[in-house]
C-alpha positions in Angstrom: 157.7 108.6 122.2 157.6 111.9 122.7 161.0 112.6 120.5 159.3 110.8 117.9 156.2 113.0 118.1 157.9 116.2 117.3 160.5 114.4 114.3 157.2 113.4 112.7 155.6 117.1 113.2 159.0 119.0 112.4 158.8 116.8 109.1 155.2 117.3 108.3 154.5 121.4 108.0 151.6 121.0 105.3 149.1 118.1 105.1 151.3 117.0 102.1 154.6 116.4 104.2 152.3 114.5 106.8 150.7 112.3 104.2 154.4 111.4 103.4 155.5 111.2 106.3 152.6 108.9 107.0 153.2 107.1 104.1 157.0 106.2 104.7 156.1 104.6 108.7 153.4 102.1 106.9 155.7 101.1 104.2 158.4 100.2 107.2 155.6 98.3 108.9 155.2 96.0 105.7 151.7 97.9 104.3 151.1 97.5 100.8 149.9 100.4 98.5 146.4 99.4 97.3 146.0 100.1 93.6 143.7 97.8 91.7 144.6 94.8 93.4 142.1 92.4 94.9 142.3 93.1 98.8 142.6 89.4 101.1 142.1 88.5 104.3 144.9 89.2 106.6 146.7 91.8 104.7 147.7 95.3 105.2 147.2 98.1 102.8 147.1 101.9 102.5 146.2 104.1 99.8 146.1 108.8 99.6 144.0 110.3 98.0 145.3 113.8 96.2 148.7 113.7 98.3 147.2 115.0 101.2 144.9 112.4 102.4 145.5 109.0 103.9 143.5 105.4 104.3 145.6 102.4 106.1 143.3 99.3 107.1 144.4 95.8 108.3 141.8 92.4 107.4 141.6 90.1 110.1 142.0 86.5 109.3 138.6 85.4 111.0 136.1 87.6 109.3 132.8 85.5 110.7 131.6 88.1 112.8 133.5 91.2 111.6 133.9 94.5 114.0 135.0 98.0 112.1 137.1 100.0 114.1 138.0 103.4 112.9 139.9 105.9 114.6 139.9 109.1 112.0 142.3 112.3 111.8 142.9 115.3 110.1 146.5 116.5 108.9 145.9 120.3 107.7 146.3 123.0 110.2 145.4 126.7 110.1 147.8 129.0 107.8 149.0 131.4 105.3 148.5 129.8 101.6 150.2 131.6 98.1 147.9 132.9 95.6 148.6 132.1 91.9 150.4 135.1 91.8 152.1 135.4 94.9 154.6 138.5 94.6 153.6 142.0 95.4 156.5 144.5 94.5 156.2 147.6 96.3 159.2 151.4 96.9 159.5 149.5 100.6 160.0 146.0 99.5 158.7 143.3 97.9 155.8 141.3 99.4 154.2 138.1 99.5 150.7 138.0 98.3 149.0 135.5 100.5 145.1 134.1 101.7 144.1 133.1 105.4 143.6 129.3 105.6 141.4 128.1 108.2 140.7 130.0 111.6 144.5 131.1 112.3 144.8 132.8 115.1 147.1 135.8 113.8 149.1 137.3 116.2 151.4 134.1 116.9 152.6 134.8 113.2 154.4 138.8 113.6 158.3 138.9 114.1 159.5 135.0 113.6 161.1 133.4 110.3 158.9 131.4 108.5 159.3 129.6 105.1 157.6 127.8 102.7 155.8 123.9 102.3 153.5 122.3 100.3 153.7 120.8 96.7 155.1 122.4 92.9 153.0 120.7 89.9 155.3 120.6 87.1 155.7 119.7 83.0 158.7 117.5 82.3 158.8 115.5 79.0 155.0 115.9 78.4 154.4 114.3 82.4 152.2 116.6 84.3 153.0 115.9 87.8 153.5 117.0 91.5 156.3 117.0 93.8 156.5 117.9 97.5 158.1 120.8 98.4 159.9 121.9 102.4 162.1 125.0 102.1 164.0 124.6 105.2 164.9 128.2 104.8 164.1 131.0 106.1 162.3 132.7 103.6 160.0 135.7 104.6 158.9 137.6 108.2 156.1 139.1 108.6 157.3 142.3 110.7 155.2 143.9 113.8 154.5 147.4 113.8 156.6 149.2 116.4 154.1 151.0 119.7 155.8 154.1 119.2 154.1 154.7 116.2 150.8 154.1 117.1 150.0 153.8 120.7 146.6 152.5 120.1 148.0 149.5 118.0 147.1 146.7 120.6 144.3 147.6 120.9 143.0 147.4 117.1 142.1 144.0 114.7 144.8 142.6 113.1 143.9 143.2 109.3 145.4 140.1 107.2 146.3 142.0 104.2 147.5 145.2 105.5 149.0 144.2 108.9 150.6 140.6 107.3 152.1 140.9 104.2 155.1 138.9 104.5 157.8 140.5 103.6 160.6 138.4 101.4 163.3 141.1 99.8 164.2 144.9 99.0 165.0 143.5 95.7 162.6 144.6 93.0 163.7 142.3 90.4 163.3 139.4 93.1 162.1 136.3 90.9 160.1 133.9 92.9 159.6 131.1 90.2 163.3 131.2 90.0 163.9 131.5 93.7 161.8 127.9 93.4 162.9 126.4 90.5 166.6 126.8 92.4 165.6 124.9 95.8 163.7 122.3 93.3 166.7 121.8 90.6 163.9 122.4 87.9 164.1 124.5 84.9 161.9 127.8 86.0 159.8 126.7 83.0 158.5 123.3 83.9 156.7 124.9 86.6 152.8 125.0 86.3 151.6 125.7 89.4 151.8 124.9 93.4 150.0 124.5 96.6 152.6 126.8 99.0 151.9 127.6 102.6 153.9 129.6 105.2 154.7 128.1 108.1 157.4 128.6 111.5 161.0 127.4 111.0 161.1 126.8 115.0 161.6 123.5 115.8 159.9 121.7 118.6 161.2 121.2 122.1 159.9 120.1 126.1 160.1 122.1 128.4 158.6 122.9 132.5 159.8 122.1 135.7 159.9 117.9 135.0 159.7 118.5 131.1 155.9 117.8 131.0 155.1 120.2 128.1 156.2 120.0 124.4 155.8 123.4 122.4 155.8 123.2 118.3 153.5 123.9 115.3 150.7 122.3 114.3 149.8 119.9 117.1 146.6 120.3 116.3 146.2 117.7 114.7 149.2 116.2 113.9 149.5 115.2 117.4 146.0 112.9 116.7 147.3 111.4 113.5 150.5 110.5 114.8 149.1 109.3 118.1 146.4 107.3 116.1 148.9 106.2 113.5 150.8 104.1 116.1 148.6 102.8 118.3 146.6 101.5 114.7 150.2 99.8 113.9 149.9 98.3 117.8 146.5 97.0 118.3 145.5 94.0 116.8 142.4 92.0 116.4 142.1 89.1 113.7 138.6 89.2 113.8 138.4 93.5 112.8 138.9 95.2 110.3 140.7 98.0 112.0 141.1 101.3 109.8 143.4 104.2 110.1 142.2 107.4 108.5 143.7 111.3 108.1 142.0 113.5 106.4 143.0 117.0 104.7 140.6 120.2 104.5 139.3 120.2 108.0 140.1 123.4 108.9 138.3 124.7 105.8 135.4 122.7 106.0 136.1 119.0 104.5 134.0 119.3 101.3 136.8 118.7 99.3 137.7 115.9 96.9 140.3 114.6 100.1 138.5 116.0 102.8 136.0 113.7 105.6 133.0 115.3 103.1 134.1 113.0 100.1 133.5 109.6 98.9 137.0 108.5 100.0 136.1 106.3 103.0 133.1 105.0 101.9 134.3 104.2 99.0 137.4 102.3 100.7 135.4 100.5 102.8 132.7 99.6 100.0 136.1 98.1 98.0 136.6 95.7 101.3 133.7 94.7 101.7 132.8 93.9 97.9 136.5 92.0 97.7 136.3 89.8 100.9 132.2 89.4 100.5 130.8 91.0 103.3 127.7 93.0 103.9 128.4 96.4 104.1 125.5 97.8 105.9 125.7 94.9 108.5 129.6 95.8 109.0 128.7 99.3 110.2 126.2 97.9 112.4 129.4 96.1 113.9 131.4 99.8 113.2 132.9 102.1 115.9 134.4 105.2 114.7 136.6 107.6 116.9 136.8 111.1 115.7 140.5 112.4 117.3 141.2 115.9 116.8 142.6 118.0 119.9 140.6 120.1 122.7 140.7 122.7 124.2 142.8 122.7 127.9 141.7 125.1 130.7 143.8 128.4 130.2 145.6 129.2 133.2 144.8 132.5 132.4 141.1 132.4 131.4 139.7 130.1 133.5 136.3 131.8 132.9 136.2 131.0 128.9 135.4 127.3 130.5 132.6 125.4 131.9 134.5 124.7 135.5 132.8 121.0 135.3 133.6 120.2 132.1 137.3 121.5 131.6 140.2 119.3 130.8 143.7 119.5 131.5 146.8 119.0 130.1 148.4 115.3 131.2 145.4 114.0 132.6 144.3 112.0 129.9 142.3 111.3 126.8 139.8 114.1 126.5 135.8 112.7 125.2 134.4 115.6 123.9 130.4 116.6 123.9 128.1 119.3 122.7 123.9 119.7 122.5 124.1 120.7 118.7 126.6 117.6 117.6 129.9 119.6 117.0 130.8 116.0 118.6 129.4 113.3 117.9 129.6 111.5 121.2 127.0 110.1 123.0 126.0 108.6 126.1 126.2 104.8 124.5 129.3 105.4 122.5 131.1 107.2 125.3 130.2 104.3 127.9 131.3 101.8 125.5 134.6 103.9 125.4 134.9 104.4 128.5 134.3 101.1 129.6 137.6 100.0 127.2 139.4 102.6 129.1 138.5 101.4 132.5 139.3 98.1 131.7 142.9 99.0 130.0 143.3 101.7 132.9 143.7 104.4 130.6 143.2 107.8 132.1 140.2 110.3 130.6 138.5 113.4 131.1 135.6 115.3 129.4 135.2 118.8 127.9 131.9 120.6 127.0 131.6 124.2 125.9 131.4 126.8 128.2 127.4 127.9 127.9 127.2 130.5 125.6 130.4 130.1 123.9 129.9 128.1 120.7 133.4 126.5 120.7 135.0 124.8 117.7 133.5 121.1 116.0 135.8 118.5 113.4 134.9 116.0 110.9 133.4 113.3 113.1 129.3 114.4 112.5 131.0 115.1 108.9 131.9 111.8 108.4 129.1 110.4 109.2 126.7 112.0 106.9 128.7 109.4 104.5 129.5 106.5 106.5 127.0 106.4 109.8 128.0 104.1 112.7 128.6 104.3 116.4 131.3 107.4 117.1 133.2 109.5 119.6 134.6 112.5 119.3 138.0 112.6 121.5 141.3 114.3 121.6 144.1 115.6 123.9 144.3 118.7 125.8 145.9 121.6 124.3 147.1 125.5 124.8 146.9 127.9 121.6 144.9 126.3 119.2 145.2 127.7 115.9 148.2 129.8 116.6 151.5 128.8 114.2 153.2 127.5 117.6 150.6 125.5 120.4 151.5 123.4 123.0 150.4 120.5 124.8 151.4 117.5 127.5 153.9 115.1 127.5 152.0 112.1 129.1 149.3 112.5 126.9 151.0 111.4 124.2 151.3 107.6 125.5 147.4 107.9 126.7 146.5 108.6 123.6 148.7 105.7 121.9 147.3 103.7 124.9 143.6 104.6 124.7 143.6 103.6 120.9 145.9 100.8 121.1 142.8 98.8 123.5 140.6 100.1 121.3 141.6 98.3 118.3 142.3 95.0 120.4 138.8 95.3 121.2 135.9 93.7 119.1 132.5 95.4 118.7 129.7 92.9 119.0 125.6 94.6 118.3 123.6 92.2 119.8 120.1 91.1 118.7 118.5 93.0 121.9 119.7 95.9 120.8 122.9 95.5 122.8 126.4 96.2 122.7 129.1 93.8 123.5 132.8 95.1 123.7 
């Protein structure tokens, strides 16, 4: 599975390539693109919202006492995005004119070829409309400065718009709309504008002693929507409805038209229920919702940045993550309900809090829920170098994700009239 994994991340460097990439697996799997169509029982559909932004749900065929099982994703990841006017044309060369996306961690990007992703909108025949876009290329480097010329330089913040300008040519009459229109076969005209992003040539690959770690960009997330992705095309249950989601904009927030701060989910779900007349706020009574976005693993290096109890590690399973102020949404009812799943399925897990004192990161889970409020868990897989352009994580987690998820929508949620949970 693993080769798999990194095909599907190689192929994905923007949340637009992994919505397509997304896209193209459910067609295979025999999901139908839901439009205006009435949705029935036992069907599968998808639908994306913006390009970047992805909704995949399966009806049972016994819908008497309906369970919702979500397992939720995001498929943006930190980077380098072209303004609307993205040349700068400088005597020492000319320049790329670009704006931080997201928490990157900036170092990772000096002194390796990097190219460009994302999507083109364009005029043809009085169509407005967009078209994805991988330049598999190398296209620009952002160069390091050199220790000899400042011995302090380690030692000082990495400004984004002095220290990273990438650099694309010594040419001053370099022409980037023409550079695109060539790589898109479009007149230079017919182009109205794009959503471009930087991102590392450098495919990935395994590596360590028994090839138990697998280095490439963008595992976080694309690791959960992948992972999520197929154990959602495993597990099946005819009385769920079992819903596969993957969001854009996390890194930036999620209040976007696509992002886990919109109406796209609710709106979805509002749709099913409407169309297969079922009550909508007794379904998310019935609803679990797993919030999978990747953790943080121990540092061999920094073991101090972690809270020694509390600290996961690579290969040792699915991570449930918890904090006091609800970064995660876990708690103790939805975690033992998890946990008992995982138990049962003998599915190997681990926990990670925050350090104390240390804020740590949070995703769209509690996001999520502001708009559609059921049960949730906040889980993941253990990671190295999040945020930088290249991470890397475990091998074996990979099928313990798949694994963990795959049980979890063979399962059926049941909210008894105690106040109970059955699973």
């Amino acid at each position: 599975m693993i080769n798999e994994l990194l095909h599907f991340i190689d192929h994905s460097p923007t949340a637009f390539g992994a919505v397509a990439s997304i896209e193209e697996l459910l067609k295979k799997e025999g999901f139908e693109e839901l439009k205006r169509q009435k949705i029935e029982k036992g069907k599968k559909y998808f639908l994306t919202r913006n390009g970047s932004s992805v909704i995949a749900f399966k009806t049972g065929t016994d819908l008497s006492d309906p369970s919702l099982h979500i397992a939720a994703s995001h498929t943006d990841c930190p980077s380098m995005k072209l303004k609307p006017n993205p040349i700068i044309v400088t005597d020492e060369g000319v320049k790329l004119n670009v704006e931080k996306y997201g928490g990157m961690l900036k170092r990772g990007w000096f002194d390796r070829p990097l190219s460009l992703a994302g999507r083109v909108t364009l005029n043809e025949n009085g169509r407005v409309f967009t078209q994805n876009f991988i330049d598999e290329d190398p296209f620009c480097i952002i160069p390091s400065m050199a220790p000899h010329l400042d011995r302090e330089l380690e030692d000082k913040p990495i400004d984004l718009l002095k220290d990273m300008a990438p650099v694309v040519s010594l040419n001053k009459d370099f022409d980037f709309e023409a550079y695109l229109s060539s790589k898109l076969n479009q007149n230079k005209e017919n182009i109205l504008g794009f959503d471009l992003y930087l991102y590392p040539l450098q495919k990935g690959y395994t590596w360590g002693s028994e090839k138990e770690f697998f280095t490439v960009g963008h595992i976080d997330n694309l690791e959960c929507a992948y992972t999520s992705l197929q154990a959602f095309l495993k597990g099946n249950n005819d009385r769920n409805i079992n819903v596969y989601a993957s969001f854009d904009n996390e890194e930036v927030g999620s209040s976007t038209i696509q992002g886990a701060d919109s109406d796209f989910l609710e709106l979805t779900l509002k749709k099913i229920c409407d169309d297969l007349s079922l009550n909508y706020s007794e379904l998310l009574e019935q609803g679990f919702l797993m919030s999978c976005d990747n953790a943080h693993g121990i540092h061999p290096n920094h073991p101090d940045l972690y809270d020694e109890h509390n600290a996961p590690k690579l290969n040792e399973g699915v991570v449930i993550k918890y904090n006091a102020s609800q970064s995660y949404v876990t708690d103790s009812l939805s975690a033992a309900l998890f946990k008992k799943l995982l138990n049962e399925h003998k599915v190997p897990y681990q926990v990670y809090a925050n350090k104390t004192g240390i804020r740590g990161g949070g995703t769209l889970g509690n996001i999520s829920n502001t708009h559609v409020s059921l049960l949730s868990v906040d889980i993941g897989l253990a990671q190295w170098a999040m945020h930088s352009p290249i991470e890397t994580a475990g091998v074996k987690d990979v099928n313990h994700m798949i694994d963990a998820l795959t049980c979890f929508y063979e399962a059926h949620l049941h909210h008894n009239e105690d106040g109970s949970y059955s699973i």
